[in-house]
C-alpha positions, 0 to 999 in steps of 0.5 A: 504437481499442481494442474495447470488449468481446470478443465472447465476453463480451458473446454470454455470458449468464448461466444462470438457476439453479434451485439454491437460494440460497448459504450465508451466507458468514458461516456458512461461515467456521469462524474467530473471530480472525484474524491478518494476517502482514504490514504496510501494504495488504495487511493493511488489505485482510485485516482489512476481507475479516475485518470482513464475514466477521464475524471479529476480526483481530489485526495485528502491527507492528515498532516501526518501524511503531507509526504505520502505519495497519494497527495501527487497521485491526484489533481488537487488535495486537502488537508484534513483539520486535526481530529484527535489522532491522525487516523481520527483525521481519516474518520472525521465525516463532517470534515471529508464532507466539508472538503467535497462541497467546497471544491466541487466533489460529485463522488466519493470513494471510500476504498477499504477501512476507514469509512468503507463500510459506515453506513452514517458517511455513506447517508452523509454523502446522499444528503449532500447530494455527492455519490457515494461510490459503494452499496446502498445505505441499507447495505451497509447497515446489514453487512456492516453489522455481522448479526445482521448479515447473518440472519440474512444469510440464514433466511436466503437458506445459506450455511452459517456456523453456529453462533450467537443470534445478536451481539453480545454486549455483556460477558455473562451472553459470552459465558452462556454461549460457551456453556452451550456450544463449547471450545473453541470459539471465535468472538468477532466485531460486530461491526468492521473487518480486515481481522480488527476485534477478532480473537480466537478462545481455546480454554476458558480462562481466555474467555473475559480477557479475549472478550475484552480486548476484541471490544476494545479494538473493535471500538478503537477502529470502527466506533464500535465496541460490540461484538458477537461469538460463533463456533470456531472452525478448525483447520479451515480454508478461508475462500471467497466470492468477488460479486457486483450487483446493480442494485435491482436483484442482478448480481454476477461474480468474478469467481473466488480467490482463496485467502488462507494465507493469513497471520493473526486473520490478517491475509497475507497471501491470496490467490485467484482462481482457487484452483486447489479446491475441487470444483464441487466446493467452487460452485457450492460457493459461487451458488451461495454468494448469489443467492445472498446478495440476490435476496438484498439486491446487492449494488456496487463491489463486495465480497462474500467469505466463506470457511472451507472445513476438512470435509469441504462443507462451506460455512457463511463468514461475512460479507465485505460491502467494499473493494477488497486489498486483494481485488487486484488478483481477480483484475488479472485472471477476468481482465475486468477492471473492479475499481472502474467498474464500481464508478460505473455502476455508482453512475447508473451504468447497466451490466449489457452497458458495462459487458458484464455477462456471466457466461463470458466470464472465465478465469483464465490462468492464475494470480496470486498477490503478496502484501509487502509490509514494513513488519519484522518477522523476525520480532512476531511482525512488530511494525518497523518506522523510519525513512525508506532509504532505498525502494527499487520495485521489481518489473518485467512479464506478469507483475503488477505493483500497486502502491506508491512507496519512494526512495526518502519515504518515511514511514510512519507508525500511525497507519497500517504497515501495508507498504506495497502490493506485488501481483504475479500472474502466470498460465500456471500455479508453478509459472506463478509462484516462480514468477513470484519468487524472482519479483520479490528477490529483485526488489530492493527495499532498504531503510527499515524492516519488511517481510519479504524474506518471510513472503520467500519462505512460505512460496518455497514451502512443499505445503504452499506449493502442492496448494495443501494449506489452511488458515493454521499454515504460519502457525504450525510452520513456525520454521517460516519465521526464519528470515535468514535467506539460503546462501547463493550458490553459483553451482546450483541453477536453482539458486538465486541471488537477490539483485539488491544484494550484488547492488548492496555490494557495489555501494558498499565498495565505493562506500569504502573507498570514498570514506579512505580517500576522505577520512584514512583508514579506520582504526576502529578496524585495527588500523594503527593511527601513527601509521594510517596514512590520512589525507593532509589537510593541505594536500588540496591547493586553492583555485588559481585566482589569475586564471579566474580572472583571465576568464572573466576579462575574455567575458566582459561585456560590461556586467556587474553584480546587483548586490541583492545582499548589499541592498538587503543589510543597507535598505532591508527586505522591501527594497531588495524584493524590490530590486528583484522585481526590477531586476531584467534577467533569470536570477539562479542560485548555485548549489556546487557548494552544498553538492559537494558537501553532501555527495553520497559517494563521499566526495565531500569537501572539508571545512578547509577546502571550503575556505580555500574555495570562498574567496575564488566563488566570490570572484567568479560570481561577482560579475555576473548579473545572474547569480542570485545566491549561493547556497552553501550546506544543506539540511544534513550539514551536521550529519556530514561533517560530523559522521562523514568527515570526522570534523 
């Protein structure tokens, strides 16, 4: 069974301090508008930390993505001129730029990926007087080069696995170093993250083809072809230190959070703090992360990664000179807000202005973080498209979402499948994995692919919660894949049946049933067509003409249609804008017709009763002053009446 809490944190307790109270965050943050460089969750998260620090926000959008949520997330957004592909759009710096300077940007956060860690938009937003939310340019320059952050490592004295000592441009570097070292190895982007340009190299025959396409997918997502090689690590865990500096050699750290939950060195899982890690490793690790970006007088959020081998020895990986996917686990156990902390500190705030004081610092139970993405498992995580039809999110005790996918969405295949960000937190690494498991089985996500069933699997494997995983835990766990759930077994107390799945079961019922009332029985389910019993096409009698009329008598005060139709076929557009304008009461126009048409319990009306129902429309709204027009179908007429109503 896994402990509940380290000793450590729970003999901590925390100092009564006789400073006086903060500053008002409000009054410390310098900055009136603010721009997300970015899309999706990441943006939303920016602009709701911008909200609360009383700061306008500013998002940008690819024409692809004028539907996205992250567009009314935020006060104002611009469209972004076409830049070759819609990801292109994102990595455009001159137009983002342009954008800030027309519309009275005073800072720029570039959230993860796209421009994130690229030094020339960070230069680019100092040489337009805009504040870029982030390290120095410097930093980025060392950070964002990998051979660059690690001969710092090795000068600050930090632990490096063997490697390359520039970048390699050329397959004979490549050879040379396998020739010396040996297999396996890992040829990594020189310049990037988040698992883009890395591939692992077991057998020589897999060197030049790996080489290749890890140059080329390197520069396809940062501009940047070149890459180096480092001995590969097997059966690693994969820890890493949240840190924040101030820019002037101070840099404190939020504590760890183990990522070992990966799938093609992408993180699917994460945990904070990493509890199952004996404390030893811990503070090994905490020790190195501070001496690294002590020794460059590291400023704003980063990260700073580290492999974890069978033995507990810790090797420098990178460092992530940005807010990381998974920060949101280090939010819930320190209470510390990193996205509002790094507009602070962006705004010349001091660590005692902020209260950042490392003693006091403590995790206190543990969160762990599930990323929900719209891959199918069960066709080795192939991305999935299409209209979100159904997105219900889970809530209730320790759950936090971060994300802003809706019912009707579309997801479109340009951009990363990150679809939404579950977070649960708990006193205990047992509390959180339940509390876990019931948010991912409430959540109802309908239309396209996910891996949720996939996420399931791994919380219920003995490995995962023991906490004896590492990096290799999918790959050798392939039962994992199988996305097919446990049936529910109401005699089991330990069984449990998703809510979407008895809200599946009711839909599907009305469903039925409206389709009979509509369209009989089918006969594509054996039913006999001379005996099925259709709805007769006369079977609905028209509207009672006399009784219309004798409302509309008992109402008459003398009002009558203004014919905006009448003056539109006679005396054309202008003249019936001019009667609008003219026009002294609110003009409606009335959608019975299309509601009825495209009910989603099928209570559609037929071509027929439509007709039925024309001249009785006409009549009831032909003396009032009030109705404008009438609208009739709606976008999915054809949709309906073909599929529906078998017209």
């Amino acid at each position: 069974m896994a402990p509940t809490l380290l000793p450590e944190m729970t003999m901590h307790r925390r100092k009564q301090s006789m400073a006086p109270a903060l500053p008002n965050p409000v009054d410390l943050c310098p900055f009136h508008k603010i721009m997300a460089a970015n899309r999706g969750e990441i943006a939303t998260r920016i602009f709701r930390a911008a909200t609360e620090l009383n700061m306008e926000s500013a998002a940008i959008y690819a024409y692809e993505d004028r539907n996205n949520p992250h567009r009314w997330n935020s006060d104002q957004s611009f469209l972004l001129p076409e830049s070759g592909t819609p990801v292109g759009a994102y990595l455009n710096i001159e137009n983002i730029i342009q954008i800030a300077k027309e519309n009275g940007v005073d800072a720029i956060h570039p959230g993860y990926g796209f421009l994130a860690e690229s030094a020339p938009f960070a230069q680019a937003c100092v040489d337009a007087g805009i504040t870029f939310v982030g390290p120095k340019v410097e930093h980025l320059e060392t950070f964002g080069d990998k051979t660059k952050a690690r001969e710092l490592a090795i000068s600050a004295g930090v632990s490096v696995v063997p490697g390359t000592d520039g970048a390699v441009t050329d397959l004979a570097q490549a050879e040379a170093f396998v020739d010396k070292y040996g297999l396996p190895v890992m040829i990594k982007a020189a310049k990037g993250g988040g698992g883009k340009g890395m591939r692992v190299v077991r057998e020589r025959k897999d060197l030049i083809p790996s080489f290749k396409a890890a140059a080329s997918e390197a520069l396809a997502s940062f501009g940047d072809g070149s890459c180096f090689i480092e001995r590969y690590v097997g059966a690693a865990k994969h820890v890493e230190v949240q840190v924040i500096g101030d820019g002037k050699g101070n840099v404190i750290h939020l504590w760890e959070r183990d990522c070992s939950i990966q799938r093609r060195h992408q993180k699917l899982i994460e945990i904070a703090p990493a509890w199952h890690h004996p404390m030893s490793v811990r503070q090994n690790v905490l020790e190195d992360a501070l001496k690294l970006t002590m020794a460059c007088k590291y400023k704003n959020a980063g990260t700073v990664e580290f492999l974890i081998d069978e033995n507990g020895q810790h090797y420098f990986m990178e460092v992530n000179p940005r807010v990381q996917v998974e920060h949101t686990v280090t939010e819930e156990v320190t209470g510390i807000d990193i996205v509002q902390t790094t507009f602070l500190i962006a705004g010349g705030a001091s660590f005692e202005e902020i209260g950042l004081i490392q003693e006091d610092i403590v995790p206190r139970g543990i969160a762990m973080q599930c990323r929900i993405t719209t891959e199918d498992p069960a066709r080795d995580f192939a991305p999935d498209t299409g209209c979100l039809e159904v997105c219900r999110h889970s809530v209730g005790p320790g759950i936090r979402i971060d994300g802003a996918a809706y019912g009707g969405m579309i997801v479109q295949p340009f951009f990363d499948s990150l679809l939404v960000k579950y977070t649960a937190r708990s006193s205990t690494w047992d509390g959180a994995i339940r509390r876990m498991h019931r948010a991912l089985l409430d959540n109802h996500i309908r239309g396209i692919k996910h891996n949720i069933p996939f996420l399931l699997n791994v919380l219920a494997h003995p490995d995962f919660v023991r906490g004896k995983f590492d990096l290799n835990f999918i790959e050798n766990n392939p039962g994992l894949l199988d996305t097919v759930l446990v049936p529910h077994d109401p005699t089991n107390k330990k069984s449990f049946r998703p809510s979407y799945q008895k809200l599946d079961d009711v839909e599907g019922y009305l469903k039925y049933i409206a389709g009979l009332a509509v369209n009989g029985h089918p006969t594509t389910l054996g039913a006999d067509p001379e005996l099925a019993q259709m709805v007769p096409l006369t079977d609905v009698a028209p509207p009672d003409l006399d009784a219309i009329n004798n409302i509309l008598i008992k109402k008459d005060r003398g009002l009558s249609s203004p014919h905006f139709r009448h003056i539109l076929r006679q005396e054309g557009a202008k003249a019936m804008a001019r009667a609008i304008r003219q026009h002294d009461r609110t003009l409606f126009t009335d959608t019975t017709w299309r509601d009825a048409h495209q009910s989603l319990l099928a209570t559609r009306m037929r071509t027929v009763d439509m007709i039925k129902a024309a001249e009785a429309t006409n009549k009831a709204f032909g003396g009032s002053q009030d109705v404008f027009s009438l609208e009739m179908w709606g976008g999915a007429t054809f949709d309906v009446a073909m599929r529906f109503l078998n017209e």
